[in-house]
C-alpha positions as a printed Julia matrix, in Angstrom:
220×3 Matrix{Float64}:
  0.0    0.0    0.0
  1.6    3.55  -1.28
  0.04   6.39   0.18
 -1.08   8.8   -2.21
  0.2   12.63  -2.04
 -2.7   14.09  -0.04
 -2.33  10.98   2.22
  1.35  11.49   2.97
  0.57  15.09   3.62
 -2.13  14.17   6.27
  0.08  11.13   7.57
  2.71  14.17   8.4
  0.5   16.5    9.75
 -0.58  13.82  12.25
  3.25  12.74  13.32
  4.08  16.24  13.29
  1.18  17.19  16.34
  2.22  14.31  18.04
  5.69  14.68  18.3
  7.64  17.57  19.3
 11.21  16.63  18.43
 12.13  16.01  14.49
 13.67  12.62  15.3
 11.03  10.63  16.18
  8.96  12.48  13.67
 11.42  11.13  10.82
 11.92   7.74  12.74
  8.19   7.11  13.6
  7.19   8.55   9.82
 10.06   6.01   7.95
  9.0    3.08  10.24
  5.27   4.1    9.03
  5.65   4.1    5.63
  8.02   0.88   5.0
  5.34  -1.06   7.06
  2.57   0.21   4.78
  4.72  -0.81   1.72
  4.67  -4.18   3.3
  0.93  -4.21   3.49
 -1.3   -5.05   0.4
 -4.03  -2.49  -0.08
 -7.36  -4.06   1.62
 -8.3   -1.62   4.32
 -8.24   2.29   4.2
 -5.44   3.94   4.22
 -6.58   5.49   7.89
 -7.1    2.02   9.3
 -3.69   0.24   7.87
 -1.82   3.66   9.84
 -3.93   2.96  12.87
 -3.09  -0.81  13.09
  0.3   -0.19  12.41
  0.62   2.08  15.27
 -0.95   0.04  17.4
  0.7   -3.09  16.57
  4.42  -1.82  16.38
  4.0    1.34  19.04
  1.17   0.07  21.43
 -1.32   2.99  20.56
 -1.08   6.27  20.17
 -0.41   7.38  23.89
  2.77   4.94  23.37
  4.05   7.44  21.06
  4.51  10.15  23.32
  6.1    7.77  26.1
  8.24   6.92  23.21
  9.76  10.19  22.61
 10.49  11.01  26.09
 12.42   7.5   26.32
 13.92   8.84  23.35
 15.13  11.72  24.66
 16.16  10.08  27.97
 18.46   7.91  25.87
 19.79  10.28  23.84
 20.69  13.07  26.07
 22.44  10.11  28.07
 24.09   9.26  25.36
 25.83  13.07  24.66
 26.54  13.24  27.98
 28.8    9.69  27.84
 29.69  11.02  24.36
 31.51  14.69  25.62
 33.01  13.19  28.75
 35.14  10.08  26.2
 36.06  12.93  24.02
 37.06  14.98  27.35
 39.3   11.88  28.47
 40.85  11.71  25.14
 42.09  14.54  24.86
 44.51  13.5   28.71
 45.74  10.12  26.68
 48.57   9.37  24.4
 48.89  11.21  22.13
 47.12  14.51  22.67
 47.9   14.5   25.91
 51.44  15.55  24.29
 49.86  18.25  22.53
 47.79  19.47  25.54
 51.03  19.87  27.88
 52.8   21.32  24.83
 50.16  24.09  24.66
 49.6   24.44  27.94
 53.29  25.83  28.33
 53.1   27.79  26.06
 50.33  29.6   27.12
 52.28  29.58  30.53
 55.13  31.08  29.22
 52.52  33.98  27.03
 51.27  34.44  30.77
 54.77  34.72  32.09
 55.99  37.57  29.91
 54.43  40.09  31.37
 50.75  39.4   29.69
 49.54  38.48  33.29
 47.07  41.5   33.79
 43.63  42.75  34.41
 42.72  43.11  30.9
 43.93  39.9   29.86
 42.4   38.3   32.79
 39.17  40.07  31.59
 39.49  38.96  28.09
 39.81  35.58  28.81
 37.19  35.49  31.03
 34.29  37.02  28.47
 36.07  34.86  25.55
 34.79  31.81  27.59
 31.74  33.77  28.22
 30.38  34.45  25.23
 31.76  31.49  23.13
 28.85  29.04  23.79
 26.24  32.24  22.48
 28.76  32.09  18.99
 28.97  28.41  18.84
 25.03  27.24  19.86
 23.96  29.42  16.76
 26.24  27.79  14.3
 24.81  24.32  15.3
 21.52  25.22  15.22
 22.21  26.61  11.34
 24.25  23.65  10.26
 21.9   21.31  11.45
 19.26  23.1    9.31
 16.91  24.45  12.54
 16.66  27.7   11.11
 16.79  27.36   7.93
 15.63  24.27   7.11
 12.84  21.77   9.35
 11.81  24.33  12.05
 10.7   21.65  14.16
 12.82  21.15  17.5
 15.65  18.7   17.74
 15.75  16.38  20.67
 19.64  17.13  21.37
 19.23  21.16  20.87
 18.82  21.83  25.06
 21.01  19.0   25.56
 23.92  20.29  23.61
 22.89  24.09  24.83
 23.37  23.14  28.64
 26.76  20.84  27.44
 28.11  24.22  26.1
 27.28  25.96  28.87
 28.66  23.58  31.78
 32.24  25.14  32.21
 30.53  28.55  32.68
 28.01  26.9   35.33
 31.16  25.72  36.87
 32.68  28.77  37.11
 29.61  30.51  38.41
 29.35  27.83  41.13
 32.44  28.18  42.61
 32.55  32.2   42.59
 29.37  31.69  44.87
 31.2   28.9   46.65
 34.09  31.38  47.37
 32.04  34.9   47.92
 29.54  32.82  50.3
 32.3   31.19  52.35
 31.0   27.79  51.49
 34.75  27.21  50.55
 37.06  28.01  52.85
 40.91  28.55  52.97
 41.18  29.02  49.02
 43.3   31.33  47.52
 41.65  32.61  44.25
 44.69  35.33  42.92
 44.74  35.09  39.2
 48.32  32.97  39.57
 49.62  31.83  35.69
 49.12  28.53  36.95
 45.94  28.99  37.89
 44.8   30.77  34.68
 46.71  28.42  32.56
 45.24  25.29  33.92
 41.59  27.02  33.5
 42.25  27.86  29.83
 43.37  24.43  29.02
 40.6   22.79  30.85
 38.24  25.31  28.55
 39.93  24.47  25.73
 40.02  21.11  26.4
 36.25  20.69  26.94
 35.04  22.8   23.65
 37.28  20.49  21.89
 35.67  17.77  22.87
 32.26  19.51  22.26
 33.12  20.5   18.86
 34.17  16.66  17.92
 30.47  15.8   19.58
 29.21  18.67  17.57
 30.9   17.85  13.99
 29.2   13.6   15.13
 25.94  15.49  14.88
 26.64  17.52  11.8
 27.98  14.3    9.81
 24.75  12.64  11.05
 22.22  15.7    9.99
 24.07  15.66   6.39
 23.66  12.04   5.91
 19.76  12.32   6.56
């Protein structure tokens, strides 16, 4: 059983007001459509769609549950996803390259770059980096200018890009409520430079999770 044009068109409008992410929209709509393929054309078209969903989802209230499991699994999944690329980045061999640019952003510090403003540029670099690079996903992996509807890894990746600020906020409020105690916070090279590499480090490893997704959205 092919569905006709005007059938297709209502068979999307009907995925597309029960789902909310475009993921299981495309997965649920596929899965729909081989399965009527499979079928030989003796009930309506509105009955075969019905009995399929019922049969291989458990109903339509299964969908829903469906698509939060979905996104359960999948936001898992990133999180497992940045923290391997995270550890890679301390193993043979970029650890090599990590220590090798970590001194020399040590030695940069140590020449008499160590100052307010540089303190202060670093600082809103980090800042504002996750509003430059959230963007830039979000057009690559066509939510602007291509399907409108959401994607279920858009607030995942959004709070991923985010953490090392959260961090940072944290433990400011740690240290200006007293909550830590006995820690010196003086903008030290060592200090700074370990804080910039662990930056860098993470956004490294969220830009290899990020170009996974882009590789993925341009096969589709």
């Amino acid at each position: 059983m092919k569905p006709d044009a005007r059938q297709d068109e209502l068979l999307k409008q009907y995925l597309r007001k029960a789902f909310i992410y475009r993921e299981t929209y495309e997965e649920v709509y596929d899965h729909i459509i081989s399965a009527l393929d499979a079928r030989t054309p003796r009930a309506s078209f509105q009955s075969a769609v019905n009995d399929i969903i019922r049969d291989d989802f458990g109903g339509h209230d299964q969908l829903i549950k469906l698509e939060r499991n979905c996104k359960k699994a999948m936001e898992k999944d990133l999180r497992r996803k940045q923290l391997n690329y995270f550890i890679s980045f301390f193993r043979l061999p970029n650890v090599i390259y990590v220590l090798i640019a970590a001194v020399a952003i040590y030695q940069l510090l140590n020449k008499s770059m160590l100052s307010d403003q540089t303190i202060k540029w670093l600082f809103w670099g980090m800042t504002l980096l996750p509003y430059f690079v959230v963007p830039i996903r979000y057009y690559i992996t066509g939510y602007v200018f291509g399907d409108t509807k959401r994607s279920i890894r858009d607030s995942m990746m959004g709070s991923l890009s985010m953490f090392p600020l959260r961090v940072f906020c944290i433990a400011c409020a740690l240290l200006v409520t007293g909550v830590i105690n006995g820690i010196s916070f003086a903008p030290s090279i060592t200090l700074i430079t370990v804080g910039v590499m662990l930056f860098a480090v993470y956004f490294l490893a969220f830009l290899k999770l990020s170009r996974e997704e882009f590789k993925v959205s341009m096969i589709k």
